[in-house]
C-alpha positions in Angstrom: -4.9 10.3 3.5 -2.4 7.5 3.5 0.0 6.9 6.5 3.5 6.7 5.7 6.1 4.8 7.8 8.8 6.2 5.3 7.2 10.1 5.2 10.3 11.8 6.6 10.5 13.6 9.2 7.9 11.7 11.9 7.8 8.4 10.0 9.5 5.1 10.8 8.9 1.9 12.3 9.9 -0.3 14.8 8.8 -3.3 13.2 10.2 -3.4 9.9 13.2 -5.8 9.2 15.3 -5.7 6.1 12.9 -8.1 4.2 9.8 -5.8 4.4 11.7 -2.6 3.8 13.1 -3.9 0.4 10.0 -5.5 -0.4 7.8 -2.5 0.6 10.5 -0.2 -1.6 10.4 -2.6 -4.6 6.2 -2.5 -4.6 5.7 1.4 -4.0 8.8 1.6 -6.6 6.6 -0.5 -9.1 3.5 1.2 -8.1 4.4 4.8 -8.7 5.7 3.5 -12.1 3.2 2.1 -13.3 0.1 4.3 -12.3 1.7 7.5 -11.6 1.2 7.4 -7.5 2.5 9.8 -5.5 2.8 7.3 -2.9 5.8 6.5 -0.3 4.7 3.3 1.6 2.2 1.2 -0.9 2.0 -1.6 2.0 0.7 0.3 4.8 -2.8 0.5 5.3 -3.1 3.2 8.0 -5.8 4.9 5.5 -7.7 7.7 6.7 -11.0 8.9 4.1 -14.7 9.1 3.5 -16.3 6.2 3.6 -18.7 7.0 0.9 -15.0 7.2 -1.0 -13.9 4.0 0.6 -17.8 2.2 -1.2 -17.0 4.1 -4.1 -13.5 1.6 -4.8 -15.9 -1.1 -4.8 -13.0 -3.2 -3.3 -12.6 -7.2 -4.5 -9.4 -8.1 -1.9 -9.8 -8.8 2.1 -5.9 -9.9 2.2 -2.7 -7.9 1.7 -3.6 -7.3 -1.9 -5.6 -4.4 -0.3 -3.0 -2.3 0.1 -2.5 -2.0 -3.5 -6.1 -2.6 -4.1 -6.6 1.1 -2.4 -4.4 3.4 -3.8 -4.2 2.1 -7.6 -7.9 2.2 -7.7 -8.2 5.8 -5.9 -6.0 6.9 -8.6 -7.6 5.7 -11.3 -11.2 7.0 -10.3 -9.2 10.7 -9.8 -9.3 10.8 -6.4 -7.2 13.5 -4.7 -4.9 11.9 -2.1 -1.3 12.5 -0.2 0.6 10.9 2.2 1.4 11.9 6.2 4.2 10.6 8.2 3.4 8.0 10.5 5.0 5.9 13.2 4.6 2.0 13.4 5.6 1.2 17.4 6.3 -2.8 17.4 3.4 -5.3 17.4 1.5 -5.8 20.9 1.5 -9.6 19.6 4.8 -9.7 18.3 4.0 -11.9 15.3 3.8 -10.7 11.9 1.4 -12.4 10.1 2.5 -11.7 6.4 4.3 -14.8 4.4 6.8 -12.8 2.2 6.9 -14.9 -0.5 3.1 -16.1 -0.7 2.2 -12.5 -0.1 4.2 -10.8 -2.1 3.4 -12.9 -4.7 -0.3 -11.7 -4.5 0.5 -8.5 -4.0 2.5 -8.5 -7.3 -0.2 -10.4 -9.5 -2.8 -8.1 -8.3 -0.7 -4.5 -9.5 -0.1 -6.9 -12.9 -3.7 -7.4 -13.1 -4.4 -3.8 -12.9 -1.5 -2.7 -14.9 -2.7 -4.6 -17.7 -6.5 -3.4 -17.1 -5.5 -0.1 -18.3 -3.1 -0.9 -21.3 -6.0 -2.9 -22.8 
């Protein structure tokens, strides 16, 4: 079960700016293309599964290429899957730690990576 800050009604955040919203849009855009998701928020890892599920992804990534590291491999291995709204209240810390163009850029690289995995 993926969360979904953009799951409507219920979803939203309160600490999304105009940078991560068009970002987040562009990669679940690009992911839904490219491997058939049924996804509506790519970037947000409030995941909710079996672990034996979780070991069965044999994940490589322990940055933000995990949140497309999760979904495109869940769909490839056929696993059934669907989105619930959920709410993002504003961080207790109030820093973000994401760098929007060294991060995105890995997020990016890793969906080419597996896009081109399954063309070969």
């Amino acid at each position: 079960i993926f969360g979904s800050r953009y799951q409507k009604p219920g979803g939203g955040s309160d600490d999304d700016d105009l940078i991560t919203v068009v970002g987040n849009y562009f990669f679940t855009l690009i992911g839904n293309l490219f491997f058939s998701l049924k996804i509506s928020d790519i970037l947000y890892t409030y995941i909710l599964g079996k672990t034996l599920s979780f070991k069965n992804l044999k994940l490589e990534n322990f940055d933000f290429r995990i949140c497309v590291e999760i979904p495109i491999k869940a769909k490839l291995q056929n696993m059934n899957y669907t989105c619930v709204p959920s709410y993002e209240r504003s961080r207790i810390g109030g820093i973000k730690k994401v760098n929007v163009l060294k991060d995105g850029f890995l997020i990016l690289t890793e969906i080419v990576k597996y896009f081109l995995k399954i063309k070969k």
